[in-house]
C-alpha positions in Angstrom: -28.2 -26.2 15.7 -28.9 -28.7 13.3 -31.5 -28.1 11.0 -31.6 -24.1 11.5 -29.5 -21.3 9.2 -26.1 -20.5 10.4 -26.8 -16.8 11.3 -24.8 -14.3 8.0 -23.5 -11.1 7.6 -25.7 -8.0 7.6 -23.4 -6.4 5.2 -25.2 -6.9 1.5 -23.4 -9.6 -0.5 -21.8 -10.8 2.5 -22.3 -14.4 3.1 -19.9 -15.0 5.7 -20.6 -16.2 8.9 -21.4 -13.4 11.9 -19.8 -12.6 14.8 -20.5 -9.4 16.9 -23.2 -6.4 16.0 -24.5 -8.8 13.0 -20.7 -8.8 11.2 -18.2 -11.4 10.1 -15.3 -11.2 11.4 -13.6 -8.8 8.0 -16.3 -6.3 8.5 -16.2 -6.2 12.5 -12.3 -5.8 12.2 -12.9 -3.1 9.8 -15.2 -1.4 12.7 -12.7 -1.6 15.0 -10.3 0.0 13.1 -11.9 2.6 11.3 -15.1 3.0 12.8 -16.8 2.1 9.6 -17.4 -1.8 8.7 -17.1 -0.5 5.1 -14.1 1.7 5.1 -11.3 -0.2 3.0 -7.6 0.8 3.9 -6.5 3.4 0.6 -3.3 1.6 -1.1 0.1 2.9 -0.3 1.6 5.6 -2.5 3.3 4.2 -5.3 3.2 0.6 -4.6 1.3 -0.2 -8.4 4.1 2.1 -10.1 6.0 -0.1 -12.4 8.1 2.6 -13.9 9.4 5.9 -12.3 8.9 8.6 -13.4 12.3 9.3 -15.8 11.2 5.5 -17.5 13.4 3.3 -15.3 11.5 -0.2 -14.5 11.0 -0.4 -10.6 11.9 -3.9 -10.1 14.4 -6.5 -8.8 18.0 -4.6 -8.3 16.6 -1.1 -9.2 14.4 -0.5 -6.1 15.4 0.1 -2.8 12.8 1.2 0.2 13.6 4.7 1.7 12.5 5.1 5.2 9.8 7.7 5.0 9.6 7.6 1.3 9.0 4.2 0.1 9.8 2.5 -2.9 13.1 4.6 -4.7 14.9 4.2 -8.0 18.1 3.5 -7.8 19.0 4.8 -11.3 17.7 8.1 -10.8 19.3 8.6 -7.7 23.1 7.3 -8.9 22.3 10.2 -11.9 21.0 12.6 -8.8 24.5 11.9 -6.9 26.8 12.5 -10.4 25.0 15.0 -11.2 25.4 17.0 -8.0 29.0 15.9 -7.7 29.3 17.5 -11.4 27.8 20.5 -10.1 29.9 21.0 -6.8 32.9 20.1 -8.6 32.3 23.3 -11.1 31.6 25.5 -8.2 34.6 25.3 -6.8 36.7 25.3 -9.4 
């Protein structure tokens, strides 16, 4: 092997090294996930927010990770819970 090119990528701008079908190993991965050696996985729903959207800063203490909704303020949702406590406890009086 000395002497001759390493065989690249087919993928343009790709320099790395091939593996199957003429891919390096990121774009044959990507195949066999997606189907498509170009298809990048879309980011999850609000994981750039930095701020929700009443203003509160999503970080350290204030966020919590709700299991089918992801990333939660915890601010708003101690005003949620008095405020519906508020409310229930006018109804019934």
């Amino acid at each position: 092997m000395r002497g001759r090119a390493r065989p690249v990528c087919v993928i343009e701008d790709c320099d790395a090294p091939h593996m199957g079908l003429g891919w390096c190993q990121k774009h044959y991965r990507r195949f066999k996930r997606t189907g498509d050696p170009l298809k990048v996985r879309p980011p999850v729903p609000g994981q750039k927010k930095t701020h929700c959207i009443r203003g509160h800063e999503l970080s350290g203490d204030n966020v919590y990770i709700h299991k089918t909704k992801g990333r939660r303020c915890r601010a708003c949702g101690r005003e949620w819970l008095r405020d519906k406590r508020a409310r229930e406890k006018g109804a019934t009086s």
